[in-house]
N, C-alpha and C positions, 0 to 999 in steps of 0.2 A: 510222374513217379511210377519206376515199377510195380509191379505184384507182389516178387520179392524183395523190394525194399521195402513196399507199404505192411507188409504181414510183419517182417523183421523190428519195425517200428512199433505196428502193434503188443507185438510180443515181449518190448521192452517196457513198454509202458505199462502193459498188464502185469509183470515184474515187477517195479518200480511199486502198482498198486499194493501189491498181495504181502513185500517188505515192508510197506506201510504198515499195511494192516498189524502182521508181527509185531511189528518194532511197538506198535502201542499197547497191541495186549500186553507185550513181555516188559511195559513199565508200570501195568499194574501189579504194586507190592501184595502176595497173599500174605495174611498174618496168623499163622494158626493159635488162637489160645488153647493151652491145652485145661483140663477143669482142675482145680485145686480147692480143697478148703479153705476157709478163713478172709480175709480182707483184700482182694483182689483188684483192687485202686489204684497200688502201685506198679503191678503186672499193666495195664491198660494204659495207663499214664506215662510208661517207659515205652512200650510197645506205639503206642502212637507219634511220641515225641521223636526213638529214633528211626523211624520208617525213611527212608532216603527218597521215596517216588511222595510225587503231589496226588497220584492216585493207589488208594491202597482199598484194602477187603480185610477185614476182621472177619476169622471163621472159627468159630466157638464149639469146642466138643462139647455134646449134649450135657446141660447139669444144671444143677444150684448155685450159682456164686453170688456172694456176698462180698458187699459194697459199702466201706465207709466211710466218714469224710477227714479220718487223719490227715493224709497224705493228699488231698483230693489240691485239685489246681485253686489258688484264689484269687478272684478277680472282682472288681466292684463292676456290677452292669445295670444299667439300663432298660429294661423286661414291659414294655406296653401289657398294663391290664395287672399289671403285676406291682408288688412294691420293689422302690432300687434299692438298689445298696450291693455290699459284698455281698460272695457266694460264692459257694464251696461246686467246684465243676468234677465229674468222673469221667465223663469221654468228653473232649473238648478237641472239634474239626473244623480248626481256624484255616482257612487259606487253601486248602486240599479242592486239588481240581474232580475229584472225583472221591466220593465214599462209597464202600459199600458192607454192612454188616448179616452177616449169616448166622443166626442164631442157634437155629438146628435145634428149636423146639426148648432153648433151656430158658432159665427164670433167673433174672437178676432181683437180688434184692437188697434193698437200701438201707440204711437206716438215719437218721436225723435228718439235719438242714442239709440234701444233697441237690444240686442242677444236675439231673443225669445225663442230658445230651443237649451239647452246645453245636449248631452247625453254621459257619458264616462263610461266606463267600464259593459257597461249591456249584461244581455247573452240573452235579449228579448228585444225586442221592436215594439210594435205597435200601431199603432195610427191610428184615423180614425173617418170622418164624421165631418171633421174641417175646416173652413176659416179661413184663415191670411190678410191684409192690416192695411192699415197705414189714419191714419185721414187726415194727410196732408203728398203727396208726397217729397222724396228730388230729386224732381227736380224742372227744370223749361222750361216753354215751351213755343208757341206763332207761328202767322199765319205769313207766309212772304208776305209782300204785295207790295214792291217794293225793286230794286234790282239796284244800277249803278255803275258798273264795274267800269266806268272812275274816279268817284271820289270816291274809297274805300268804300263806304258803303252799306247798305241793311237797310228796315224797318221792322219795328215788331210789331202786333199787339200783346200785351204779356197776357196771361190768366190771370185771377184773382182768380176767383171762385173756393176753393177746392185747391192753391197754395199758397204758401208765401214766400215775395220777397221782395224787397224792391233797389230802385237807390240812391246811395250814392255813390258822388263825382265821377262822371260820370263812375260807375262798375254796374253790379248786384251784391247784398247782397244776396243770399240763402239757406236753409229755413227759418234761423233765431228761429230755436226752441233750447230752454234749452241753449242759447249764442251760439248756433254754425252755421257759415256757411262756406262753402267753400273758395276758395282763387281765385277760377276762375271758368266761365263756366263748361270750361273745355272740355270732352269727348261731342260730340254734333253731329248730325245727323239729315236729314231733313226727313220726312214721305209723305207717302200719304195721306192727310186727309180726304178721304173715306172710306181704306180699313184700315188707320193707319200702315199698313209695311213701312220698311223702302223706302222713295223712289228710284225709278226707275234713274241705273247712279249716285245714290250717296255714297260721300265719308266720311270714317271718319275724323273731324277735330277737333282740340286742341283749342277752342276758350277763347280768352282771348285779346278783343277789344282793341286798344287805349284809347278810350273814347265812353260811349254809352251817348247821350240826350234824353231829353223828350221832343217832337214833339208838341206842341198847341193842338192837338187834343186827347192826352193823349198816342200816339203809342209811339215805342222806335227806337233813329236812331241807329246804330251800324256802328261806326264810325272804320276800319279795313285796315290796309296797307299789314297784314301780309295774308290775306286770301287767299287760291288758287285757290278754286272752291266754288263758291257762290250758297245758297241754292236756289232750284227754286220757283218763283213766285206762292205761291198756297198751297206750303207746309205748314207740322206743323214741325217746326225748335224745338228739343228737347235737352236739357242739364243735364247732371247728376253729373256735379260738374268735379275737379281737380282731377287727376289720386292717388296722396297720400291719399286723403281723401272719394275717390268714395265707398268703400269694405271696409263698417264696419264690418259686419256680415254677416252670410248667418240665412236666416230662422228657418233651422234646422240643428247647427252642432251635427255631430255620429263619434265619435272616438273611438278605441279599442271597439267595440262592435259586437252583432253580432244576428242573427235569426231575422231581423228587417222587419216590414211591415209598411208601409204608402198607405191606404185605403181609398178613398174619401177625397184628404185632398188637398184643394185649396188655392193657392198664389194671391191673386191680387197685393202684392207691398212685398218688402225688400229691404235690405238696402248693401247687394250681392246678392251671389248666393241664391238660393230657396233649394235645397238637397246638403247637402254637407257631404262626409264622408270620414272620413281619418283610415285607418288599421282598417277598419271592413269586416265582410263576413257577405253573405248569405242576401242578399238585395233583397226585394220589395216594388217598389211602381206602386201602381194598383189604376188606375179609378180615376186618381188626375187629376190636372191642375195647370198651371202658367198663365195667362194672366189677362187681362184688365177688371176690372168692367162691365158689361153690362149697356151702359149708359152714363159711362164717358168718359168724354172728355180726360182723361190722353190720349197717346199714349206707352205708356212704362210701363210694367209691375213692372219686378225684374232687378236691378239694373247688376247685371252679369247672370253666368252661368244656366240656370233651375235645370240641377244635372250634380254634380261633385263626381267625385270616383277617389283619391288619396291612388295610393297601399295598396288596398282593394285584397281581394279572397272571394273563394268559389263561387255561383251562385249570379249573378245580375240579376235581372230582371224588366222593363220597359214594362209594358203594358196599353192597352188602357187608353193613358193619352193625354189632350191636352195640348202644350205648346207654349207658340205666348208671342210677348210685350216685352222678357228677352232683355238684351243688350249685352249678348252674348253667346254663344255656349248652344244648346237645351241640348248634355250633351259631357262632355271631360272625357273620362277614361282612366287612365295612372298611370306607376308608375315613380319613382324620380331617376333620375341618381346625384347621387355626384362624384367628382373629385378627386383624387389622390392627396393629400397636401402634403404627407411628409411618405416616407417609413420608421419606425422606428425600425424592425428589422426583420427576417424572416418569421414573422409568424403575426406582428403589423402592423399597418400601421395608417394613421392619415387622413381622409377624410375630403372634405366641401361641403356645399350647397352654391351655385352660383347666385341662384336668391334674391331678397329682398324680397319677396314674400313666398321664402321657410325658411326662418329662424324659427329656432327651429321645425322642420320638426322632425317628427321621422323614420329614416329612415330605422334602421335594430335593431332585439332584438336579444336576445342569443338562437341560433337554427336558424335561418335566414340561407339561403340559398343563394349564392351572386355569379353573375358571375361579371366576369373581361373583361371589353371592349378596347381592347390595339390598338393606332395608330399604322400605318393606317387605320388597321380593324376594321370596323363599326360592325362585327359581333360579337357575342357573343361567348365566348372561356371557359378558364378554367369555375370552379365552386368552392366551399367553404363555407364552415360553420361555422358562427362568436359564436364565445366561450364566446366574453363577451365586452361588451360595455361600455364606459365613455365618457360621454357627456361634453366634455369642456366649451362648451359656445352655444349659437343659432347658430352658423356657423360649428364650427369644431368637431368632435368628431373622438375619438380614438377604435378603431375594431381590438379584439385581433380574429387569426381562428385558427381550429383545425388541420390545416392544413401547409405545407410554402406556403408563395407566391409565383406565376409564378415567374421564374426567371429573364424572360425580362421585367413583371412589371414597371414601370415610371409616376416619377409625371409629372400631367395630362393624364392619363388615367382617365378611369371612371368606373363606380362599378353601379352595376342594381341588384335591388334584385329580386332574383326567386320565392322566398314562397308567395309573396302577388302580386301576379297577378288575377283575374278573369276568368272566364266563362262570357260571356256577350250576353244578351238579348234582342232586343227591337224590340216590335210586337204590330201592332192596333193602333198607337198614330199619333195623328195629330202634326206637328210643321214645326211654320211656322212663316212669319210676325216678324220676330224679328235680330236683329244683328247677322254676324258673321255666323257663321256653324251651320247646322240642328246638327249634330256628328262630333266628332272628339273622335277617338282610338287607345290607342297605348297599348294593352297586346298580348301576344304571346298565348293567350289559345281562346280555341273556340270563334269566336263572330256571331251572328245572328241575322241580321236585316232584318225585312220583315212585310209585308203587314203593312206598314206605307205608311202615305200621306205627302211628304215632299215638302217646298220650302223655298227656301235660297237667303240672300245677297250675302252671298258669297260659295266656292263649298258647297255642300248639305254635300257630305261625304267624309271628311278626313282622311286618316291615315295619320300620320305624328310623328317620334320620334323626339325629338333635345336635341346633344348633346351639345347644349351652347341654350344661353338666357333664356328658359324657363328649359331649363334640365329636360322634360317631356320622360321620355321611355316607350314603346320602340318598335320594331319592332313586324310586326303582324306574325303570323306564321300561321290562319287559319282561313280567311273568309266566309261569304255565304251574299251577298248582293242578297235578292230574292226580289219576286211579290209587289214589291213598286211601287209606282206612284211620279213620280217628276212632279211636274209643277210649270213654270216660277221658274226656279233655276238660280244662280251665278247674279242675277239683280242689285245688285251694283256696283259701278265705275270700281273696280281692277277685274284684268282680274282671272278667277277661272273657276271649270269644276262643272258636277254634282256627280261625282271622281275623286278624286283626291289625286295621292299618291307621298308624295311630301318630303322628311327625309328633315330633317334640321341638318344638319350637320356640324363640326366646321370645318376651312381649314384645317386641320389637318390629316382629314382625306380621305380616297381614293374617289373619287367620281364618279369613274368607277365600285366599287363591291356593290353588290344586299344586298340590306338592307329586304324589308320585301318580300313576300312570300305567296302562296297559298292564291290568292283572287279571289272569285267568284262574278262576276256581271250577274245575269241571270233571266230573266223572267220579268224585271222590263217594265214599260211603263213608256217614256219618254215626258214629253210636252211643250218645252222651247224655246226661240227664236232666243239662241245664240248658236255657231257651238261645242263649246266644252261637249264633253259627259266624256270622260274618259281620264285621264291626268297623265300619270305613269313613275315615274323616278325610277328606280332601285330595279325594280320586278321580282322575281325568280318564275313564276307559277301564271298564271293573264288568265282567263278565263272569255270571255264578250260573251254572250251567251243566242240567244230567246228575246229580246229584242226588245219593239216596239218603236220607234222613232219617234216625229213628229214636224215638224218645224211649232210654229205657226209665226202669224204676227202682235201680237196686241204691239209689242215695238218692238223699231228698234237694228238690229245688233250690239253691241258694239266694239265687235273684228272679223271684216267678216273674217279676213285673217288667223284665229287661224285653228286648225284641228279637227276634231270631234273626232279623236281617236289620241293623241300625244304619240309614245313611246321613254324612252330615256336609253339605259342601260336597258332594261330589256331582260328576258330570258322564251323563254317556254311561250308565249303569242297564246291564239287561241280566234280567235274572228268568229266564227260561227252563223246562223242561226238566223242573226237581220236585222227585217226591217225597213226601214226609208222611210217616208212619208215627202219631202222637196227638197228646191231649194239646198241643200250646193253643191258645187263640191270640196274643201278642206276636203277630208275626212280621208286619212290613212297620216301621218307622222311618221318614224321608224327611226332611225342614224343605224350604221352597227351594232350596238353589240345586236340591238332589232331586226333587219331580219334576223340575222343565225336560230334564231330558231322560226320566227314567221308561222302560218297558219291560214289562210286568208281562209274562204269557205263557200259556199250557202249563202249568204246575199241575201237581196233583196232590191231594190229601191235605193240604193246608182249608184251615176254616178260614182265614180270610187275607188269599191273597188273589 
């Protein structure tokens, strides 16, 4: 071949490249919205629907727009973590090879039962330089201003302003928007009214009064026989409704998708979780937040979780985000164990999902990867590869493999899939001020937590699989908890650690053998009031390590008599070169099967370790 033929060639083809290139930018669709007053649901719902490319960009002139659910799309779904049923959609990105939304700094705001952002099937997604809230919260909230044990009841001065509520026939009525409120209280928890975290010593409660009156001076009595622990005098006592009807939505569901970013993109209210995404990869969200208006008097941001990753893969990642206000877990990532219904023949078998919560879960596709978790062994055993799926109903489905089934296989056992697990990140984010857990993780593949700022109601950082209730798996195989800062951690009622590795597990199974594995606690700074730091049941490889400790005193001990370090069933524990700054003398507790192979060395400032 010549010179000038081979250059001529090249130069075709580098042509050929550069048309390429063109041709795909110029089939992404721009959409410009332009900002208008009023109910702006049906503008988005036309503009999406008739877009002509599978790849488009919504770019939003800066504003306020307001979002109803007249017009909004309806569709009955499906929501892991969530309740099913219909639901009312605004931006709905079914099938689209690519999204991308540019907000340009404006606020959408919702009002009622809305799904604001549905995403399924995309091979991109990013979004960014966007606010979310809600005109009027669903909750309801109010100061406690008197409190008397002896004769069942408590006062309340109840908010008005920016709520809606209403007393009928001695209940709360709440929100009362588009016919709908709750059946009760419900889920409710008393706060700080300075810092607005949850208060200090408090616990979760189910409330659902005898009878509440209205007091001559317009407060509310809450008239209660069933109550345990009364909210304290001072607080902001908050409610977000009856556990059936709490989790309409999450902010933004992502399902089968994947290459996704979320970039400056702000929660003040939903109606669940804030990130939610089920069987996707390759996840970021950078430079966002969840919390509370600056300003308002809410106390409670997002109704659940901040972010949720539902047997996802590929790399997750969590950076510099802050998240405070949620009402529960900063984020839970896990995948789905189902149970053994019914072996149908050597190679069939018939599964379900267990929770109410998981129904119509998708739990494995053809090429899936599944291991087999058999009583008593909590651990993970064979493996197999599902050939082909039939979905019976939202409970049960049938999983043909390429392979036979173990032989000792048995209904109830459980099935954990291996292909959709994660890589997990989370670095630089503030979280805090809000219900429940800073984290909670259950994947077997790398996770990395560091140079966050945490504090918690309850422990800061979880691992934890269960094989019954939530049917959340599963066991970790490789931690690095580094250069964090806890302060004031575990400050709610029930007793918790700043770690805490804690399986939940059915009786069924053994609860002498080592469930998760290879966790690092090391470099972190501790600054909390209560004696528990690290609280490990049935760790195979647990290294606490450089770690500064310090007891403050601004709240008093909850559980003097707990241990700073409790181990129970664990194996290959070394806890080295951590100092502590404090009065505890309760420091090591180990049962025999944690000291065959514990070591204990260089510490400083402990009285007895």
């Amino acid at each position: 071949m010549t010179k000038k033929l081979k250059s001529t060639i090249l130069g075709f083809i580098l042509s050929l490249t550069l048309l390429a290139s063109c041709s795909t930018k110029a089939t992404t669709e721009i959409i410009e919205i332009k900002y208008a007053e009023g109910d702006m649901t049906s503008v988005v719902r036309n503009a999406i629907e008739t877009s002509k490319s599978k790849d488009i960009k919504l770019v939003f002139e800066k504003g306020n727009y307001t979002f109803h659910t007249d017009y909004a799309i309806g569709k009955y779904l499906y929501v892991t973590n969530h309740g099913n049923g219909f639901k009312k959609i605004i931006f709905n990105f079914e099938g689209f090879n690519s999204v991308e939304i540019e907000g340009n700094g404006s606020e959408f705001i919702f009002r009622g039962q809305a799904a604001p952002f549905i995403f399924k099937g995309c091979n991109k997604i990013n979004v960014r330089n966007l606010t979310l809230d809600w005109d009027i919260p669903f909750s309801f909230q109010g100061d406690v201003i008197a409190v008397n044990e002896e004769e069942d009841y408590f006062d309340l001065k109840p908010y008005t302003k920016g709520f809606s509520w209403k007393l009928r026939k001695g209940q709360i009525e709440f929100p009362g928007i588009n016919h709908f409120n709750f059946t009760a209280l419900g889920s409710t928890l008393s706060h700080n009214k300075e810092t607005k975290a949850i208060d200090y010593g408090a616990w979760d409660m189910s409330l659902n009064p005898n009878y509440i009156e209205k007091l001559p001076n317009g407060n509310l009595r809450f008239h209660d026989k069933n109550i345990k622990k009364y909210p304290r005098v001072g607080s902001v006592l908050q409610s977000k409704g009856d556990k059936i009807n709490n989790r309409y939505a999450p902010a933004f569901l992502v399902r089968n998708s994947k290459n996704i970013v979320f970039d400056k993109v702000v929660i003040h209210h939903a109606l669940g979780m804030g990130f939610l995404f089920e069987r996707s990869e390759d996840i970021n969200i950078l430079n966002s937040g969840i919390y509370v208006r600056e300003g308002s008097d809410r106390v409670i941001s997002i109704i659940a979780d901040a972010t949720h990753f539902a047997n996802c893969k590929g790399d997750i990642l969590i950076e510099n985000c802050r998240l405070e206000g949620m009402y529960d877990d900063g984020t839970n990532v896990h995948g789905t164990y189902v149970q053994v219904d019914k072996i149908l023949d050597n190679k069939k078998l018939r599964v379900a999902l267990r929770h109410d919560q998981q129904m119509g879960f998708e739990f494995a596709g053809v090429g899936d990867a599944i291991w087999f978790i058999k009583n008593p062994n909590p651990q993970r055993a064979e493996e197999n590869k599902v050939s082909s799926v039939m979905v019976i109903n939202d409970i049960y489905t049938e999983l043909t493999f390429e392979n036979e089934l173990p032989s000792d296989l048995k209904e109830g056992d459980i099935l954990e899939n291996k292909t959709w697990n994660p890589n997990f990140t989370m670095r630089g984010n503030i979280i805090r001020d809000h219900r429940a857990r800073n984290i909670i993780i259950k994947t077997p593949k790398k996770i990395i937590i560091e140079d966050n700022d945490l504090s918690s109601m309850m422990s800061s950082i979880m691992l934890r699989g269960e094989t019954f209730y939530w049917f959340e798996s599963g066991n970790v195989e490789d931690v690095i908890i580094r250069n964090n800062r806890f302060v004031h951690c575990a400050y709610g009622g029930a007793e918790h650690a700043v770690l805490k590795v804690s399986p939940r597990l059915a009786k069924t199974f053994d609860d002498t053998m080592t469930y998760d594995r290879n966790i690092q606690f090391i470099n972190n700074t501790i600054e909390t009031f209560d004696n528990r730091i690290v609280w490990a049941d049935r760790v195979d490889g647990l290294i606490i390590k450089g770690n500064t400790i310090k007891q403050t005193t601004t709240e008093k001990q909850q559980y003097p008599d707990a241990y700073m370090f409790d181990l129970i069933n664990c194996k290959d524990v070394e806890i080295t070169n951590n100092t502590y700054d404090g009065n505890c003398e309760k420091t090591l507790k180990a049962d025999e099967a944690s000291k065959a192979t514990l070591d204990v060395k260089k510490n400083t400032g402990f009285k007895n370790l």
